[in-house]
N, C-alpha and C positions, 0 to 999 in steps of 0.2 A: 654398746660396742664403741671402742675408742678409734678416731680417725686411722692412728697407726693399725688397729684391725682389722680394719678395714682395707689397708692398702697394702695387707697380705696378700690379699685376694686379687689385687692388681698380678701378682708374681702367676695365678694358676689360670690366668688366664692368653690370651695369646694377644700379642701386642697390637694395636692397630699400625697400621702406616701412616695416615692418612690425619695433619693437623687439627681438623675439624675433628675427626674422632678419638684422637690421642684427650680433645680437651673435654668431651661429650664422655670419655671416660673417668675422668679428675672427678668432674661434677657428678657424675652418677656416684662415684664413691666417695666422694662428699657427704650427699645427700643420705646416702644410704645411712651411711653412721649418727647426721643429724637426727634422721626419722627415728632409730635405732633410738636414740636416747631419749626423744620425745616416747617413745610407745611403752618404755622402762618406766620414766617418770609417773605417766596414765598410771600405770597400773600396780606402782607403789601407793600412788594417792589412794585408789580405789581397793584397796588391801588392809589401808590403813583403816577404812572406815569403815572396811566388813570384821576387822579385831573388835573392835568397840563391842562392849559389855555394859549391860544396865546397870552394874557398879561405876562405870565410866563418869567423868565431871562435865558439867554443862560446858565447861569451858574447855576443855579436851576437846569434846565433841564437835563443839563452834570451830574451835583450830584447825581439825581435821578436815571438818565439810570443806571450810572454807579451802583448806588447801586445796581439795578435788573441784571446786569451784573454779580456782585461778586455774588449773594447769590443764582441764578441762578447757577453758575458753582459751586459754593460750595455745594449747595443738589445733584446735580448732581454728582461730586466727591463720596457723601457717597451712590449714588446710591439709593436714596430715590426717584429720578425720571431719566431716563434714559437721555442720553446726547442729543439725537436729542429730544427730549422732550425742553430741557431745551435752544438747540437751536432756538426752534419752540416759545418759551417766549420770547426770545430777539430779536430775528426779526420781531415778531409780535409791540412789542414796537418799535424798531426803526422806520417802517412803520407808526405808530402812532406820532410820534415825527415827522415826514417828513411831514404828511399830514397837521399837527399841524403848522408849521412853512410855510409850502403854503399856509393857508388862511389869514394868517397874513402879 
């Protein structure tokens, strides 16, 4: 979801009055579109590396982990999903990549 999508949503909802809330609104729709794109990201990575096929190339597969590696530890950094979380992603994939390379 793009910022501007986000601040459709500003239009259906009812205005604050009140400074502190007018900005407590900004930021919540901010964030929201942030998270939004961080949770897209996740779970492209994590799609990309349940495609993978035992025809697949070592080096495919390196690419791929590794990208679910970075963007894994990178939501997790801003705390959009917690760290053992995000360890609990990457081991699940490696274990996937293992089982993948044993039937081949």
């Amino acid at each position: 979801m793009t910022l501007k999508g986000c601040f459709d949503i500003l239009f259906s909802l009812p205005m604050p009055r009140i400074a502190s809330a007018k900005k407590a609104l900004r930021q919540n729709i901010t964030r929201r579109a942030t998270n939004s794109d961080r949770k897209v990201a996740l779970k492209k990575a994590a799609k990309a590396v349940r495609k993978l096929t035992s025809q697949s190339s070592s080096e495919d597969i390196a690419r791929v982990l590794s990208a679910l590696y970075t963007t894994a530890d990178k939501v997790a950094k801003t705390k959009y999903i917690k760290k053992t979380k995000a360890a609990r992603i990457k081991s699940r994939a490696t274990k996937f990549i293992t089982t993948l390379r044993a039937r081949s």
